[in-house]
C-alpha positions as CSV (number, residue, x, y, z in Angstrom):
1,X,-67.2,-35.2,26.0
2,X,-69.5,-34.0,28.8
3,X,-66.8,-34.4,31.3
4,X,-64.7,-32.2,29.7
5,X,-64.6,-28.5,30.9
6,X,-61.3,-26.8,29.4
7,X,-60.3,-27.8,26.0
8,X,-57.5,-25.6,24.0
9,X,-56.9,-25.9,20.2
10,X,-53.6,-24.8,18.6
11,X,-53.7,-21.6,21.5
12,X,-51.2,-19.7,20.8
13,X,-49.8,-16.1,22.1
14,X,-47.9,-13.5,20.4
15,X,-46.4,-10.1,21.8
16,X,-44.1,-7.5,19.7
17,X,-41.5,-5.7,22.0
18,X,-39.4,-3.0,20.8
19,X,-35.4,-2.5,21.3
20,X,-34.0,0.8,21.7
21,X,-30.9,1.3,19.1
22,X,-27.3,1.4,20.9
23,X,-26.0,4.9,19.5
24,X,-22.3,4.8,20.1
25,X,-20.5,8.3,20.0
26,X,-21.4,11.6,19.0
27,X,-25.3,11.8,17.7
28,X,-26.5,15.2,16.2
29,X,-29.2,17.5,17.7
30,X,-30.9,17.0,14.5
31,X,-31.1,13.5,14.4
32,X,-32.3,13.2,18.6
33,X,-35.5,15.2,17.6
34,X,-35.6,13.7,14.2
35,X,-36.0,10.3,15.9
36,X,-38.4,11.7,19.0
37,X,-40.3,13.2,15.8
38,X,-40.5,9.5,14.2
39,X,-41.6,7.8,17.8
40,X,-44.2,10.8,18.5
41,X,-46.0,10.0,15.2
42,X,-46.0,6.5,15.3
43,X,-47.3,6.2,18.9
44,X,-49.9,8.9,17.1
45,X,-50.9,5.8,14.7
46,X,-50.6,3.4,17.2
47,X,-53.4,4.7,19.4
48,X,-55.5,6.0,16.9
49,X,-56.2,2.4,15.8
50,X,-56.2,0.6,18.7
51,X,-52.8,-0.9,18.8
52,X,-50.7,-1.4,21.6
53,X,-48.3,1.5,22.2
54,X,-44.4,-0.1,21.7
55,X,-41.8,1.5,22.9
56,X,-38.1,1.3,20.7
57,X,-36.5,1.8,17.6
58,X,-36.9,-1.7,16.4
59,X,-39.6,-4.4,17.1
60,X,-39.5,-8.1,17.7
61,X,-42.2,-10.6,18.2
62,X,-42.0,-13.2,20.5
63,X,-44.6,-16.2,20.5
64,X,-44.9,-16.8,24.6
65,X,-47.0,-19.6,23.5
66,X,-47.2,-21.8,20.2
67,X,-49.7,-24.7,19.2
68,X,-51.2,-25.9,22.5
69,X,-53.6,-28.4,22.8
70,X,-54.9,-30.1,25.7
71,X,-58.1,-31.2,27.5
72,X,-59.5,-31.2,31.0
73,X,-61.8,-32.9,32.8
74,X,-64.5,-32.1,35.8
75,X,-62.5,-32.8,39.0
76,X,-59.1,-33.4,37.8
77,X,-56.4,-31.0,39.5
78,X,-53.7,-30.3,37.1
79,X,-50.4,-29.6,37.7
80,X,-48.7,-26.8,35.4
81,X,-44.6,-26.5,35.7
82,X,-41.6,-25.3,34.0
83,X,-39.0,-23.2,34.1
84,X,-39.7,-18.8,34.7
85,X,-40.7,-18.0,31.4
86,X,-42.0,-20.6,29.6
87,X,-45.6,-19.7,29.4
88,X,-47.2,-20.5,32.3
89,X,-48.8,-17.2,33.7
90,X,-50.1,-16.6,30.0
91,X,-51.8,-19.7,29.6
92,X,-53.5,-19.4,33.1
93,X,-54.3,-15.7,31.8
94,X,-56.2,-16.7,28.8
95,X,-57.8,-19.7,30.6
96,X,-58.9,-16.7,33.1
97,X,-59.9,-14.9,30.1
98,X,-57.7,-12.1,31.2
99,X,-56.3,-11.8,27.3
100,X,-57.2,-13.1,24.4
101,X,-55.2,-15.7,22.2
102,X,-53.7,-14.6,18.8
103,X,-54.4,-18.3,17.4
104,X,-56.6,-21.1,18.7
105,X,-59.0,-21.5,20.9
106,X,-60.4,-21.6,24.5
107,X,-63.4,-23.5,25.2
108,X,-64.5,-23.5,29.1
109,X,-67.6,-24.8,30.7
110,X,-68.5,-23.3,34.3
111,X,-67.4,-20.2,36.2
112,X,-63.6,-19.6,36.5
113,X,-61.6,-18.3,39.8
114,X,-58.7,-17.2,39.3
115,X,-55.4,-15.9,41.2
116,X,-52.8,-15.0,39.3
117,X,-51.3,-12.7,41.2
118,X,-51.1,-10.3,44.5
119,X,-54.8,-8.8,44.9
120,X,-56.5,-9.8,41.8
121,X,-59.9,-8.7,41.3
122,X,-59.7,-6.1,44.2
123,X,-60.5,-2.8,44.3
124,X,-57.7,-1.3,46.1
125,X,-60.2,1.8,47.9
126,X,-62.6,-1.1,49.1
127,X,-62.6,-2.4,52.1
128,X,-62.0,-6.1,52.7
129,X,-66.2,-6.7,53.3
130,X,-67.2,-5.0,50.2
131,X,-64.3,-6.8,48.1
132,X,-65.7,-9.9,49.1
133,X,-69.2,-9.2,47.6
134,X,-67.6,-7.5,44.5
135,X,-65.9,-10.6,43.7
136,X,-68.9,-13.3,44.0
137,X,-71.0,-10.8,42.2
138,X,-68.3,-11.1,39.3
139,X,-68.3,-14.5,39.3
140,X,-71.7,-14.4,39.0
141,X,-73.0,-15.1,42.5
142,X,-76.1,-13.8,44.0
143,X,-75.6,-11.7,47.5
144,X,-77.4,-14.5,49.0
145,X,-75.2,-16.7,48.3
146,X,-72.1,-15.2,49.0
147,X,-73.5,-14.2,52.7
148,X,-73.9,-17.6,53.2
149,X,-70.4,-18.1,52.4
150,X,-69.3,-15.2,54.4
151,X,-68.2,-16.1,57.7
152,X,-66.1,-19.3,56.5
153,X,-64.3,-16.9,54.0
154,X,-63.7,-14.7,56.7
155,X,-62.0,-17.3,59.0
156,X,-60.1,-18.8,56.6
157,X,-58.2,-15.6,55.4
158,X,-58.1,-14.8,59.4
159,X,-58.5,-10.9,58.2
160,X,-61.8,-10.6,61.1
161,X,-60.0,-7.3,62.7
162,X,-58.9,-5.5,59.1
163,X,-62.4,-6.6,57.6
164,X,-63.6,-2.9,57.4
165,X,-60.1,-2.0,56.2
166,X,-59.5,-1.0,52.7
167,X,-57.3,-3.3,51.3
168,X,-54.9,-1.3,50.0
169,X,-53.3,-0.8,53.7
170,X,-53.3,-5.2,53.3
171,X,-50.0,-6.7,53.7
172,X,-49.0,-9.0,50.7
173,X,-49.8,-11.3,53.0
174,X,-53.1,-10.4,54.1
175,X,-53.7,-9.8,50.7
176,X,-53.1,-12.8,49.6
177,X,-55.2,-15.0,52.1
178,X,-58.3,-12.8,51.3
179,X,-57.7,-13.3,47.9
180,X,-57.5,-17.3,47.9
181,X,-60.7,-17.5,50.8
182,X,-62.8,-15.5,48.1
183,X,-61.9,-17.5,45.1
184,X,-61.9,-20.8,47.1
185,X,-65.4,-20.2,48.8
186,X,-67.7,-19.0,46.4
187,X,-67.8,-22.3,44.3
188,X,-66.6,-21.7,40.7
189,X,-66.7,-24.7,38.8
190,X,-62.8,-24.0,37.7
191,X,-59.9,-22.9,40.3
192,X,-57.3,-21.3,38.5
193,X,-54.1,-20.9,41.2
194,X,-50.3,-19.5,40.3
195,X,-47.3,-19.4,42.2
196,X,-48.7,-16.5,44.0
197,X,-49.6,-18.8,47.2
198,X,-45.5,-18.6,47.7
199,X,-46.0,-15.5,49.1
200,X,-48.1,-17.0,52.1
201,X,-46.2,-18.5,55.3
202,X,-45.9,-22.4,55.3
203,X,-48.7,-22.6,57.5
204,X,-51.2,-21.1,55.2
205,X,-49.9,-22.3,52.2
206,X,-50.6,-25.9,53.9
207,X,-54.1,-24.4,54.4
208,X,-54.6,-23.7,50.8
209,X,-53.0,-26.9,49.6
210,X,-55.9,-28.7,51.9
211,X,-59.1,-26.2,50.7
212,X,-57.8,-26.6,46.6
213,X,-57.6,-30.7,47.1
214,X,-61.2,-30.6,49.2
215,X,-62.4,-28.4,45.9
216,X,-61.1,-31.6,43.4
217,X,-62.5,-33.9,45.5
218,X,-65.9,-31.9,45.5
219,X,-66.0,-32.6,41.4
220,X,-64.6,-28.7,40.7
221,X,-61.4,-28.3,38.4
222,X,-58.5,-27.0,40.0
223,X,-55.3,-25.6,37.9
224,X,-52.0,-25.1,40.0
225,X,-48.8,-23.3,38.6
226,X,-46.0,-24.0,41.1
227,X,-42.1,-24.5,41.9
228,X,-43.1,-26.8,44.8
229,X,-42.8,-29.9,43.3
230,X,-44.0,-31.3,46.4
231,X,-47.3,-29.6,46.3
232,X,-47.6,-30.6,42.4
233,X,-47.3,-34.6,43.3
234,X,-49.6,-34.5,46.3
235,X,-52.1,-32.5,44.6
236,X,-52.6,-33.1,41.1
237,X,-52.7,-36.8,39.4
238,X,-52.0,-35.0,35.9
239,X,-49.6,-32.4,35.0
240,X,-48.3,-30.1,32.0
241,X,-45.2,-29.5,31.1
242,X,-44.2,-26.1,28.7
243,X,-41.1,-24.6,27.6
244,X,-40.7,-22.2,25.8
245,X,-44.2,-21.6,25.0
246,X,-44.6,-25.0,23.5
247,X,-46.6,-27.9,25.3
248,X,-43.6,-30.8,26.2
249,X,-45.6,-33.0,28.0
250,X,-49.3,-33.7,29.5
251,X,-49.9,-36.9,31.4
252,X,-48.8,-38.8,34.7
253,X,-47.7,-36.1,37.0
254,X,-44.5,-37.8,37.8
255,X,-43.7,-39.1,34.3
256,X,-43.9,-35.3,33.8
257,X,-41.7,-34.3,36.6
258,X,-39.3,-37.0,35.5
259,X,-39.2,-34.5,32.3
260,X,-38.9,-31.7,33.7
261,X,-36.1,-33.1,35.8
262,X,-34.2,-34.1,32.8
263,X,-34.4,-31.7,30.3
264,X,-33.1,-29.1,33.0
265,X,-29.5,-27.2,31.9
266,X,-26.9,-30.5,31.1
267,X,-23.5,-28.9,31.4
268,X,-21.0,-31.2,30.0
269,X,-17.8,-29.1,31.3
270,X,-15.3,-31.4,30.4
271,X,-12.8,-31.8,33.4
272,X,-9.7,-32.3,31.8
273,X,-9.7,-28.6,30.5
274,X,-10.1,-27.4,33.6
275,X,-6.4,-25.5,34.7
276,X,-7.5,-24.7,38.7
277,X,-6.4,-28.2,39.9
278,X,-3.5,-30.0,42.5
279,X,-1.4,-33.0,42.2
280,X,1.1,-35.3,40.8
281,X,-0.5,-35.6,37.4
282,X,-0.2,-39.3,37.8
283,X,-4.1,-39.4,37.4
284,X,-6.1,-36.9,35.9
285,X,-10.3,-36.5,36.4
286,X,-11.7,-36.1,32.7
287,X,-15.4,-36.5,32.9
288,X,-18.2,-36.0,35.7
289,X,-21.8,-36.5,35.1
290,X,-25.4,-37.2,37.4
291,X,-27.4,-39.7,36.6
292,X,-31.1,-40.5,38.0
293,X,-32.2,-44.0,38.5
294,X,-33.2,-43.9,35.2
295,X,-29.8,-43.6,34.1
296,X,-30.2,-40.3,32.4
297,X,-28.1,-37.5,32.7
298,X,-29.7,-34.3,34.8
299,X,-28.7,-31.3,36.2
300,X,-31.7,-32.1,38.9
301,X,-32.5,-34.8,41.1
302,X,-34.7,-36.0,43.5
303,X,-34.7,-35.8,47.0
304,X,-34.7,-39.7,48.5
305,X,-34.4,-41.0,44.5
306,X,-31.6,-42.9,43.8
307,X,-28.4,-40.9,42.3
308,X,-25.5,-41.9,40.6
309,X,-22.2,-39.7,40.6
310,X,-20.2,-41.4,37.7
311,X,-16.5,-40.3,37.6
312,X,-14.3,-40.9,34.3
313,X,-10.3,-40.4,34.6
314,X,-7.1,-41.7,32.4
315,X,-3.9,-43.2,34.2
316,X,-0.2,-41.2,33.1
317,X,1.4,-43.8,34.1
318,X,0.1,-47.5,34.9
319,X,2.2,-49.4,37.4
320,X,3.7,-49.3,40.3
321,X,0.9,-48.8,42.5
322,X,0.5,-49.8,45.8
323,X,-2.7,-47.8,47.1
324,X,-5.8,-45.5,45.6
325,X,-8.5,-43.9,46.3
326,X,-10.9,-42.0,44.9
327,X,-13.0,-39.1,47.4
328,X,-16.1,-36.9,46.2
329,X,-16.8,-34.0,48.0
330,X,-20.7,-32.4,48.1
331,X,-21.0,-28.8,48.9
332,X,-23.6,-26.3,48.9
333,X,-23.6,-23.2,47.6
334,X,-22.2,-21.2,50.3
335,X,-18.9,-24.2,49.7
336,X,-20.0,-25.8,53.3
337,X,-19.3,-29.5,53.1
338,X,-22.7,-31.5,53.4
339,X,-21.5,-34.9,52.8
340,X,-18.7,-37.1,51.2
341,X,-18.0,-39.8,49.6
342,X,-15.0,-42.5,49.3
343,X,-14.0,-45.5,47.9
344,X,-11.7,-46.2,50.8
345,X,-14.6,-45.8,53.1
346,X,-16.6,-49.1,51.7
347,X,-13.4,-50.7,50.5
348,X,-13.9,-50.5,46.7
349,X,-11.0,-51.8,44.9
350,X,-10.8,-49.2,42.1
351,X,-10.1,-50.8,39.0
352,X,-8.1,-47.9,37.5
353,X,-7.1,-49.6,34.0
354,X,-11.0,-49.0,33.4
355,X,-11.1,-45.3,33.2
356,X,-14.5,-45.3,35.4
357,X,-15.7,-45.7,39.0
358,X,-19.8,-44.9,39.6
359,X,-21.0,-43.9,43.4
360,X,-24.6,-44.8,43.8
361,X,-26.7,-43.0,46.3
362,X,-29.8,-45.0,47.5
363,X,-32.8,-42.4,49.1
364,X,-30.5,-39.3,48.5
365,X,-31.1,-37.2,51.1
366,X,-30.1,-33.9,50.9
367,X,-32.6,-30.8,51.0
368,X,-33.8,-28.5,47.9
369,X,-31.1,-26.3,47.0
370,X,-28.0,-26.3,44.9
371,X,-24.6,-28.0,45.1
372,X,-21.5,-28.5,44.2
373,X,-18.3,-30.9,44.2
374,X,-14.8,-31.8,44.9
375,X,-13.2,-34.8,43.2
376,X,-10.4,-35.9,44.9
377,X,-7.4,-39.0,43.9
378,X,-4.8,-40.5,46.1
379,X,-2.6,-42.6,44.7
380,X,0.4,-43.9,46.4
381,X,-0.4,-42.0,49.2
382,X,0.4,-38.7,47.1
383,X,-2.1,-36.3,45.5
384,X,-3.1,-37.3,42.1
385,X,-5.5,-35.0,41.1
386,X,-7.9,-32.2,42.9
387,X,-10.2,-29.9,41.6
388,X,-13.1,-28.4,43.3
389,X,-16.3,-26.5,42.4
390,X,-17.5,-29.0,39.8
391,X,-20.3,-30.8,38.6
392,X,-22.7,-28.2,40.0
393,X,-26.5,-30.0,40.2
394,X,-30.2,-28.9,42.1
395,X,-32.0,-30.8,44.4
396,X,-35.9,-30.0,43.9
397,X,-38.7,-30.4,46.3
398,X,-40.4,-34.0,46.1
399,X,-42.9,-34.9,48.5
400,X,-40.9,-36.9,50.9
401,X,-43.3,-37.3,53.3
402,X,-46.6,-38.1,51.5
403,X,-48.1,-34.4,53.3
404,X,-47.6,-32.3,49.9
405,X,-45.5,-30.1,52.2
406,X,-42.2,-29.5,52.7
407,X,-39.4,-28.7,55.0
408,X,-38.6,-24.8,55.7
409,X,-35.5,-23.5,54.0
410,X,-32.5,-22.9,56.5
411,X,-33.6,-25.9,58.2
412,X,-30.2,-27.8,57.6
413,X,-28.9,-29.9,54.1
414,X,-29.9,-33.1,54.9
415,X,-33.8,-34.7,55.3
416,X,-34.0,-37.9,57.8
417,X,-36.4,-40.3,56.8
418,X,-38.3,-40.8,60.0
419,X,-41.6,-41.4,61.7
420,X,-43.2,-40.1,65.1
421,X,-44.9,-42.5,67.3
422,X,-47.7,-41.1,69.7
């Protein structure tokens, strides 16, 4: 229990928005100031006991997190993923003790450092110097300590020339580095890190991939929101999963990832529907689906995981064949062709009185992003069936190369497995 230095009980976070009402037509003068009249006075009430000030005609609440429990220990670096809008950035803010939970609670042992977003903690008029002392004395550092710290900051954020600036002529940029040196460098006992390091170039974020590990493996806690699944797996050993403000999952960062991976938007379109297509009709494409090696259906893979493309179809007519084929097309989104697949390629005999044929893809190797495909049938030399655009799947960021970093975007679709001998 001594070890443990975050623990949450049944946290949960509510919020009420308002809606404003769709008034279709002709509305009266009356009934305009009636209404401002209505919102005026309960604003009026609103402020005069504390509430939050809602604007709309009708209010909803929304729970952006419900029932999470969890615990941390000194020196683990957790992951924390899921999709935009599941609860991330208000977890980190009541672990930061930026707001309060409506049920639960927060227990944390040590100082916490947060950055949750752009300039955090900074006084916009102050200069880069005197933000850097305002924010160890808020953590609770003495000014001695923070000179000592001081200089490495400094050269870290590489801001030596705008130090005497006020940073509210930073670039997000600049920002940004100033903001992760500070936090970083003056020791709290808990580092508390969103996605806001994806505003950085790749070279710094590698830098602050490097200073949050050396901070794990100096016995501090480190919690990292990200999209970079890369990052996550070289980082963190355990991760957390949320959607929609409920905790999914909280273990083995790639048991999680494997989680996340599956549970993403499965759209069974069923192909035979589909009207846009060419051919004979003597074969018709009636079901495409992904599979991971784990045989499970997803709508994301891997890169360099196995990946299975299995294609069902039913025959019109069942003899006379002399020759088949079946192709598959990938695309990206743009509709360049990044690779393709055929039977007739690796001489598969397509048994077509068994509805099915599965392509398996060892190490697939194309780069994040998303894609697309074609599914194409020969039979007899003649155009069975053809339909494009289908079967749309992501690639996500894994960390290919063991470096928690990955390749710029625009760098091309496909990533080579290969080493550099000096």
């Amino acid at each position: 229990m001594n070890d443990i230095v975050i623990k949450a009980e049944n946290i949960g976070k509510k919020y009420t928005i308002g809606h404003q009402a769709q008034h279709g037509g002709y509305t009266a003068l009356r009934d305009v100031l009636a209404q401002n009249a209505r919102t005026l006075w309960n604003k009026t009430k609103d402020l005069a006991t504390g509430k939050a000030i809602i604007q709309g005609d009708t209010m909803e609440e929304v729970w952006a997190l419900k029932d999470v429990s969890f615990e941390i220990k000194r020196g683990e670096a957790v992951g924390i993923i899921g999709r935009n809008g599941a609860g991330k950035s208000t977890l980190l803010k009541i672990l930061s003790r930026i707001t309060e939970p409506s049920t639960g609670r927060v227990t944390i042992k040590g100082r916490v450092a947060s950055l949750l977003e752009v300039g955090t903690g900074f006084h916009p008029e102050l200069s880069g110097r005197e933000n850097i002392y305002l924010n160890g004395a808020i953590l609770g550092m003495s000014r001695e300590e923070i000179k000592r710290k001081f200089d490495e900051i400094v050269a870290f954020a590489e801001v030596d020339k705008y130090l005497d600036t006020p940073v509210k002529r930073y670039s997000s940029g600049m920002y940004v580095r100033l903001a992760f040196a500070v936090a970083a460098h003056l020791e709290p006992e808990i580092l508390v890190v969103d996605e806001v390091l994806a505003v950085g170039d790749a070279q710094f974020q590698k830098k602050c991939l490097g200073k949050m590990g050396d901070v794990a493996k100096g016995g501090r806690t480190v919690l990292f929101v990200s999209h970079n699944m890369a990052a996550i797996q070289n980082l963190c050993k355990k991760s957390i999963l949320i959607s929609q403000g409920i905790l999914e999952s909280f273990g083995d960062t790639q048991h999680v990832i494997n989680q996340y991976i599956g549970g993403y938007e499965i759209k069974n379109v069923l192909l035979s529907e589909i009207k846009n297509r060419k051919g004979n009709g003597l074969l018709r494409f009636t079901r495409g689906i992904i599979k991971s090696a784990h045989s499970e259906q997803v709508a994301r893979v891997e890169t360099f995981s196995e990946v299975s493309i299995e294609i069902e179809f039913v025959l019109q007519q069942k003899k006379n064949f002399i020759s088949a084929r079946l192709d598959i097309g990938i695309n990206n989104y743009v509709g360049d062709r990044v690779a393709w697949l055929s039977s007739d390629s690796v001489d598969a005999k397509i048994d077509f009185l068994k509805g099915k044929v599965v392509f398996v893809i060892q190490n697939f190797p194309l780069a994040p992003g998303d894609y697309s495909c074609n599914l194409y049938c020969q039979v007899n030399n003649d155009v069975a069936d053809w339909i494009s655009n289908v079967m749309h799947f992501s690639v996500i960021e894994k960390d290919y190369y063991g470096t928690g970093r990955t390749v710029p975007q625009n760098q091309g679709n496909i990533l080579l497995n290969y080493r550099v001998i000096i």
